[in-house]
C-alpha positions as CSV (number, residue, x, y, z in Angstrom):
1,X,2.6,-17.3,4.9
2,X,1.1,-16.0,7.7
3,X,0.8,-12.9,9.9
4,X,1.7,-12.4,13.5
5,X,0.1,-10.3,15.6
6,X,1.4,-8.5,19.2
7,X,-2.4,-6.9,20.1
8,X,-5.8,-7.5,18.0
9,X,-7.7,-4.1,18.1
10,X,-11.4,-4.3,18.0
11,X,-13.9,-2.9,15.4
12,X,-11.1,-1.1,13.3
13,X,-10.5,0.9,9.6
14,X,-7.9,-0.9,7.7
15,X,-5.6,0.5,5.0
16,X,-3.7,-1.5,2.9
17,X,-1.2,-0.2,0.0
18,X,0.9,-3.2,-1.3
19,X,3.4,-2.3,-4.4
20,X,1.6,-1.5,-7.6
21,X,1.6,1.0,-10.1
22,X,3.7,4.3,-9.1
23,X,4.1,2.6,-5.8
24,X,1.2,4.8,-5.0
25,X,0.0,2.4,-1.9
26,X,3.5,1.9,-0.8
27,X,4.5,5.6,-0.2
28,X,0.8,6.5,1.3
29,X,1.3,3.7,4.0
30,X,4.8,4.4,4.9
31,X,4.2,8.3,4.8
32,X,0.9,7.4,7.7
33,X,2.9,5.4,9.4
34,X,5.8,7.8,9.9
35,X,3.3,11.1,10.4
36,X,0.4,9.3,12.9
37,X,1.1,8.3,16.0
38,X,1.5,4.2,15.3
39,X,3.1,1.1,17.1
40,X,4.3,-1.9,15.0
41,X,1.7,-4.8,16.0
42,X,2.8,-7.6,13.6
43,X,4.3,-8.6,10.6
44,X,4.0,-10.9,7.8
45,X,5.9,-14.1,8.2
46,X,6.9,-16.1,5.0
47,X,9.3,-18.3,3.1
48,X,7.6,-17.6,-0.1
49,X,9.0,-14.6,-1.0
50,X,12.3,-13.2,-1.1
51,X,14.9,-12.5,2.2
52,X,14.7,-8.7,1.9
53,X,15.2,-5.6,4.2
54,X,16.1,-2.5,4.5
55,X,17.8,0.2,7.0
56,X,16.8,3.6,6.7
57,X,18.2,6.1,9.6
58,X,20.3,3.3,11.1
59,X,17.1,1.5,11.5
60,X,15.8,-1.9,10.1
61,X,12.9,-1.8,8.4
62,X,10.6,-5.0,8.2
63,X,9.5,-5.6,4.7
64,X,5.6,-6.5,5.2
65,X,4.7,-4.4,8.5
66,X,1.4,-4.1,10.4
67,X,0.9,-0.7,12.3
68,X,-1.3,0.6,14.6
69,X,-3.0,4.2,15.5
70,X,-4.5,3.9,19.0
71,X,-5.6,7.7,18.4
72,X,-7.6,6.6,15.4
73,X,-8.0,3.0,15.2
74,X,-6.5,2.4,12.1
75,X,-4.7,-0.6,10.7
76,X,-1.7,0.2,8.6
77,X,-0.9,-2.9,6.2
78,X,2.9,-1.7,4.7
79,X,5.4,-3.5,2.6
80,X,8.3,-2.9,0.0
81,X,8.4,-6.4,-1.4
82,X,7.4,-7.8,-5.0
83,X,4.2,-9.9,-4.1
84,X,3.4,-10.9,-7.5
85,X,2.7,-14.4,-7.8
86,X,1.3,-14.3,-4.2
87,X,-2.0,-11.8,-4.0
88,X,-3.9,-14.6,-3.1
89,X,-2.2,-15.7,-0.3
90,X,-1.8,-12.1,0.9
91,X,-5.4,-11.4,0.6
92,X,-6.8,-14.0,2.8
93,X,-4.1,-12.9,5.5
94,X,-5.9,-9.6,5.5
95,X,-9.2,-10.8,5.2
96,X,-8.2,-12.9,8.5
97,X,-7.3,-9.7,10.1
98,X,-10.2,-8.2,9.2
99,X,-12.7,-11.1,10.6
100,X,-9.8,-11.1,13.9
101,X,-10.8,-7.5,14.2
102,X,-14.2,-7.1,12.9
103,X,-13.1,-4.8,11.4
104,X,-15.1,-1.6,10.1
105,X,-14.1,-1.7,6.4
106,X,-11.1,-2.1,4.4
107,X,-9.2,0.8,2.4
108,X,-7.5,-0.3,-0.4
109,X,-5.0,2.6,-1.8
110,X,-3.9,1.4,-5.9
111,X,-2.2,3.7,-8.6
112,X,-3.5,3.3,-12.1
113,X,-1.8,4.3,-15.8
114,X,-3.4,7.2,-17.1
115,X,-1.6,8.2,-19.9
116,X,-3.8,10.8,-21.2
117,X,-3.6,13.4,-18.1
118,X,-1.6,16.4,-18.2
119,X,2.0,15.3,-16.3
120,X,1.0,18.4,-13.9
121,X,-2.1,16.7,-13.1
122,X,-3.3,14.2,-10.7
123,X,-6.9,12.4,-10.8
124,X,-8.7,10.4,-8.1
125,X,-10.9,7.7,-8.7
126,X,-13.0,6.0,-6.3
127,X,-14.9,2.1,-6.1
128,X,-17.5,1.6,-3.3
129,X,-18.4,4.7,-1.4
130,X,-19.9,7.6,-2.9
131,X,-18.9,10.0,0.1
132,X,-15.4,9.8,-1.3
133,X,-17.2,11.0,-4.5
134,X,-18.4,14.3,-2.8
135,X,-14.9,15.2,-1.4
136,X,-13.1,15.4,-4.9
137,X,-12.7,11.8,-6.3
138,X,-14.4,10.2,-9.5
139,X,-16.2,7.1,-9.9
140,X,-14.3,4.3,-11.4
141,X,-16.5,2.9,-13.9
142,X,-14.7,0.9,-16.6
143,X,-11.5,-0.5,-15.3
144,X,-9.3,-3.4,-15.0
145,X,-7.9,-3.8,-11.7
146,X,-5.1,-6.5,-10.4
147,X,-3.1,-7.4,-7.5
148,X,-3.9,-8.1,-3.7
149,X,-6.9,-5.0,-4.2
150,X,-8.6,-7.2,-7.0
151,X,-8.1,-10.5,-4.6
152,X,-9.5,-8.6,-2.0
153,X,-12.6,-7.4,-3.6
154,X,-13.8,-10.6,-5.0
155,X,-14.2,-11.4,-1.4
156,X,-15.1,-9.1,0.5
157,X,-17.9,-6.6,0.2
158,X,-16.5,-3.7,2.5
159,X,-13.8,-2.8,0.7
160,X,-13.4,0.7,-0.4
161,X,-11.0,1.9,-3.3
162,X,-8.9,4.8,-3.9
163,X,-7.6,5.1,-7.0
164,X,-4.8,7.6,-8.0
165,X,-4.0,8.2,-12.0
166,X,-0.2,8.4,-12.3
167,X,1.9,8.5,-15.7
168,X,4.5,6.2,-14.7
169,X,5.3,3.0,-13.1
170,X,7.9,5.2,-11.0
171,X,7.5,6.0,-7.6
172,X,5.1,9.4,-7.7
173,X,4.9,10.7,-4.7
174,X,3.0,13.9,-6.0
175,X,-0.1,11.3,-6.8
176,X,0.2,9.7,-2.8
177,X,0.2,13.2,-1.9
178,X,-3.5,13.4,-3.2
179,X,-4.7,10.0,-1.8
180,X,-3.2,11.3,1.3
181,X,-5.3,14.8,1.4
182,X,-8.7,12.6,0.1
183,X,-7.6,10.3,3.2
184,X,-7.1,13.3,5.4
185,X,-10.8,14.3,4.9
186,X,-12.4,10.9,4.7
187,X,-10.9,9.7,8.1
188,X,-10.8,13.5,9.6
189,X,-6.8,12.7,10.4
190,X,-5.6,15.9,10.0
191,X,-2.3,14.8,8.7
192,X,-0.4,17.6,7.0
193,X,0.4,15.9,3.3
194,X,3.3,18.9,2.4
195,X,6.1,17.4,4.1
196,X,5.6,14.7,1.8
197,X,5.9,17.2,-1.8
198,X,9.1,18.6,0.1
199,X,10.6,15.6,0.4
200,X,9.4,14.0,-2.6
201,X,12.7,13.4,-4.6
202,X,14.3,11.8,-1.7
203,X,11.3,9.7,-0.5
204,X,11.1,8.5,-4.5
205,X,14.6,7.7,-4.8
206,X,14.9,5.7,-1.8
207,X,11.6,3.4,-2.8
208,X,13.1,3.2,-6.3
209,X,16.5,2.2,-4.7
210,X,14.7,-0.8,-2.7
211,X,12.3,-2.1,-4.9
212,X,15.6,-2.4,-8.2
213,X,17.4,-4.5,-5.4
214,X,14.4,-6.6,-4.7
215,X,14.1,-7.2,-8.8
216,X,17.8,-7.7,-9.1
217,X,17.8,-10.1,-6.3
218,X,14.8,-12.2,-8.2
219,X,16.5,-12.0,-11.3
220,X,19.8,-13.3,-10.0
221,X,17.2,-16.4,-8.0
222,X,16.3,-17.0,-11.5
223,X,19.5,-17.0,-13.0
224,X,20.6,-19.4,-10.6
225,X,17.8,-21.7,-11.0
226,X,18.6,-22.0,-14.9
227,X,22.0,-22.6,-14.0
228,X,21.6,-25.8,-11.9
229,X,18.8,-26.9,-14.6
230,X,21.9,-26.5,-17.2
């Protein structure tokens, strides 16, 4: 695994939001990549993981995607794949990226199960700067965290976390609404998060839609490698 890149930008903020709980990471990167002004730099480049796309518009849509905003020199890190079984393979990538770029700091965007919030409700959580803190999120303080963000923050010490509490494991694009607004104010983006609560039944469906073919497809890799051990 390895990732190719068309232009290295100096000195800048990267966000990365791989698949995790309510695909909360997933739909923030793809909503900043469609609603800042970006160009498609790179892309991940494996053998490990499944042969999966997707076309959305008539378009092809590369499954582990590395976009750029000149405007505000931010890294977009986006992908619709299952990458369990690989986080720590994907975390040095971006660690790489970030020593290519020297880069500022890493953003690391994670939904967590919080079963116990109203279903109306949405709570932020934040892990390693308190100025996210003072514009609405809470302090994470007992937590068990997994994935490429856990990978990631084991080795590098500019990492910063947003966290948002979700109820489900389905995409919730109401919750990436919220990291978007905290993300809005953090960055000063001024990225208009509604579009995204208008459209939040479709954008859900078609997530939902890719990543059950992406699980079908592993379980039917499975099925086949039982079949040749029979």
């Amino acid at each position: 695994m390895k990732l190719n890149l068309k232009k290295i930008p100096k000195n800048p903020i990267i966000i990365e939001g791989f698949p995790g709980f309510g695909l909360i990471g997933t739909i923030t990167t793809e909503f900043l990549a469609e609603h800042l002004k970006v160009e498609q730099i790179g892309e991940f480049v494996y053998d490990e993981l499944q042969p999966i796309v997707a076309v959305h518009k008539g378009k092809l849509v590369k499954p582990m995607t590395v976009f750029y905003s000149k405007q505000y020199n931010i890294i977009i890190l986006h992908t619709i794949l299952n990458v369990q079984g690989f986080e720590w393979q994907l975390a040095e990538q971006v660690l790489e990226l970030a020593k290519k770029t020297n880069a500022k700091e890493i953003i690391s965007i994670e939904g967590v199960n919080t079963p116990n919030l109203p279903a109306n409700q949405t709570k932020l959580f934040y892990f390693g700067d308190e100025k996210l803190g003072k514009l609405g999120a809470e302090p994470i303080k007992e937590s068990i965290i997994m994935g490429v963000t856990a990978a990631i923050m084991t080795r590098y010490n500019k990492v910063k976390c947003i966290f948002a509490g979700t109820h489900s494991a389905m995409p919730d694009s109401k919750a990436a609404a919220e990291v978007i607004k905290l993300l809005d104010k953090y960055l000063k983006l001024k990225v208009d998060y509604k579009p995204l609560l208008k459209q939040a039944t479709a954008f859900e469906s078609k997530l939902k839609g890719i990543m059950q073919q992406s699980q079908q497809m592993n379980k039917e890799v499975d099925k086949k490698k039982l079949s040749y051990l029979g």
